[in-house]
FISE-252842 format. One line per field, with one value per residue (C-alpha): y, z, x; chain. Coordinates in nm, 2 decimals. Example, Ala and Ser with C-alpha at 12.3 -4.5 7.8 and 13.67 -1.06 7.14 Angstrom:
// FISE-252842
yy	[-0.45, -0.11]
zz	[0.78, 0.71]
xx	[1.23, 1.37]
mol	[A, A]
This chain:
// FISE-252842
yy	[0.00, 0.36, 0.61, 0.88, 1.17, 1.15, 1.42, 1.44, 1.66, 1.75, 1.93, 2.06, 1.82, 2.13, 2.23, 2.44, 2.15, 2.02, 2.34, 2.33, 1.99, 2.05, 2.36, 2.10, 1.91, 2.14, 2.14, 1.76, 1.80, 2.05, 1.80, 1.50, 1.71, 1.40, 1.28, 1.33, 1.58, 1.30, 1.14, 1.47, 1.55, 1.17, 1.20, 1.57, 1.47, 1.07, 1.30, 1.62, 1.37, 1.13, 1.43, 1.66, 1.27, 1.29, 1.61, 1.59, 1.25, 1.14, 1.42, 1.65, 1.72, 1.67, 2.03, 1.98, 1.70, 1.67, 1.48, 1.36, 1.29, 1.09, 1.12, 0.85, 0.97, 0.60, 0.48, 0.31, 0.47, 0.81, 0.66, 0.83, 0.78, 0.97, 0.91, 1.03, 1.01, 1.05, 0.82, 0.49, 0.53, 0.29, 0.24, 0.03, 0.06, -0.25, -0.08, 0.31, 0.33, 0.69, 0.84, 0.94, 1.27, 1.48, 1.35, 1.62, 1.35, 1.07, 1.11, 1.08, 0.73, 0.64, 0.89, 0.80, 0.45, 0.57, 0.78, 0.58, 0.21, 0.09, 0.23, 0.08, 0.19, 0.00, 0.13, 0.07, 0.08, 0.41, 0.51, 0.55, 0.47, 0.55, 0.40, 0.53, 0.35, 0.55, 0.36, 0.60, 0.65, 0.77, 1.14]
zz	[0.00, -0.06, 0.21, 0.20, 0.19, 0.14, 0.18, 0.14, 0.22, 0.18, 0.44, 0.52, 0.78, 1.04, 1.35, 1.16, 1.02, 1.35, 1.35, 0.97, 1.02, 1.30, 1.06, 0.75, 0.99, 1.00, 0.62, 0.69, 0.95, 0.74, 0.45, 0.69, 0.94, 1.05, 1.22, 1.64, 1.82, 2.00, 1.70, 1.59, 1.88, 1.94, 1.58, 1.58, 1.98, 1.80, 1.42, 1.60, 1.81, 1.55, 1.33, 1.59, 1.65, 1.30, 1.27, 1.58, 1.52, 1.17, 1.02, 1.23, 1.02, 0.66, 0.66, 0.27, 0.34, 0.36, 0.56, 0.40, 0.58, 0.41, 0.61, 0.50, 0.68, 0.63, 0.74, 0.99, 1.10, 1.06, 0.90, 0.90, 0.75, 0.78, 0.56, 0.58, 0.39, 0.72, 0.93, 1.07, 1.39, 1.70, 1.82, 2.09, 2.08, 2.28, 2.58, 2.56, 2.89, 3.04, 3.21, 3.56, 3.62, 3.65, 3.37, 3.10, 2.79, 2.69, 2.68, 2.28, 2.19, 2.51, 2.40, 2.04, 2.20, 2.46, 2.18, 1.89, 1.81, 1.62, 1.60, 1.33, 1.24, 1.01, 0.77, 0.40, 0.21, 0.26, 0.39, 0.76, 0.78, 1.05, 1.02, 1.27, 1.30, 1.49, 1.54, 1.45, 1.80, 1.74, 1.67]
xx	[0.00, 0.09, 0.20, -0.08, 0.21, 0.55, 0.80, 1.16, 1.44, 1.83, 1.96, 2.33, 2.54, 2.51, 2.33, 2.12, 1.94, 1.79, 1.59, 1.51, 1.40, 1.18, 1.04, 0.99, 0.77, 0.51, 0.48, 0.40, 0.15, -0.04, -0.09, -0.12, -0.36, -0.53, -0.19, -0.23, -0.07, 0.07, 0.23, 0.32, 0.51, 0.70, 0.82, 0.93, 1.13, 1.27, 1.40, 1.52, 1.74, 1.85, 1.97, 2.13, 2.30, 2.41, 2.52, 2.74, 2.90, 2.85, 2.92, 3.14, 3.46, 3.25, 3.09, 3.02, 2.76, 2.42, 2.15, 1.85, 1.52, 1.23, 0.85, 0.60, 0.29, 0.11, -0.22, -0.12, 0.24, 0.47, 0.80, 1.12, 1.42, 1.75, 2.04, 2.38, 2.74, 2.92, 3.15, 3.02, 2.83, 2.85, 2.53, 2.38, 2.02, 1.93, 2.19, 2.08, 1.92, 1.81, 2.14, 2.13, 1.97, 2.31, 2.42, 2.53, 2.46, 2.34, 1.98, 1.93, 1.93, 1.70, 1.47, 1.43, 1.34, 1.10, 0.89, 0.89, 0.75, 1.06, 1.37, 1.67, 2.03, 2.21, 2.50, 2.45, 2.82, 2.92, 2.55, 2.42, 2.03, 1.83, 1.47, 1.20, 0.85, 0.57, 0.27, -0.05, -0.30, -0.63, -0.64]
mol	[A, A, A, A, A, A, A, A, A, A, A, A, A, A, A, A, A, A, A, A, A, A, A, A, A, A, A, A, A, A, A, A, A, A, A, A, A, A, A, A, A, A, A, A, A, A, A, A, A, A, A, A, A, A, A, A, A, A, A, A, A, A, A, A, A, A, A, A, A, A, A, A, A, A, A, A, A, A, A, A, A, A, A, A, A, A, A, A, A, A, A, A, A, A, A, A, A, A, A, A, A, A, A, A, A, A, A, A, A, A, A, A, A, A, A, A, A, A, A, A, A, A, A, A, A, A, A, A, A, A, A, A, A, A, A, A, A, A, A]
């Protein structure tokens, strides 16, 4: 079956893209208005983490290359997936666990997996892919 909406998006391996990526969202959620605000809000918190990830370890030192971000607003789920040309990542999803609360760090991966159904990383050749699965609630 088809994804209802599907939008894609290049943006620069830099801060700034968190932001514009949060931004592009609401482009999404205007042509997908029957998406909850509670599905709205664990994709925006699982892709504004998994790209600020990105920028700050894949890609630091590679300020030429870009991040791309596909939504698939689905009946059933939000998918997202984030691609990148940047450095291999080492990521333990099954052992990111909530850091203590003093901690200064470390909270990203374990909130990707408290917000989102599924979350995936897996590097393709040359390729980081981050797959993110959101299940859909009723609106």
């Amino acid at each position: 079956m088809e994804p209802a909406l599907v939008r894609s998006m290049r943006l620069p391996g830099r801060v700034e893209s968190v932001d514009a990526v949060a931004a592009e969202l609401v482009a999404v959620w205007q042509a997908a208005p029957d998406v909850s605000a509670r599905d709205r809000l664990r994709v925006e918190t699982a892709l504004v983490e998994v790209v600020g990830n990105v920028v700050e370890h894949a890609l630091v030192g590679a300020p030429d290359a870009d991040l791309e971000v596909r939504v698939s607003v689905e009946a059933a789920a939000v998918v997202v997936d984030v691609t990148d040309p940047g450095a291999p990542l080492e990521v333990d999803l099954a052992g990111a666990v909530m850091p203590p609360a003093d901690a200064v760090g470390g909270r990203g991966l374990a909130l990707v997996l408290a917000v989102v159904d599924e979350a995936v990383y897996r590097r393709d050749g040359a390729v980081n892919h981050w797959t993110l699965r959101c299940e859909r609630s009723e609106p």
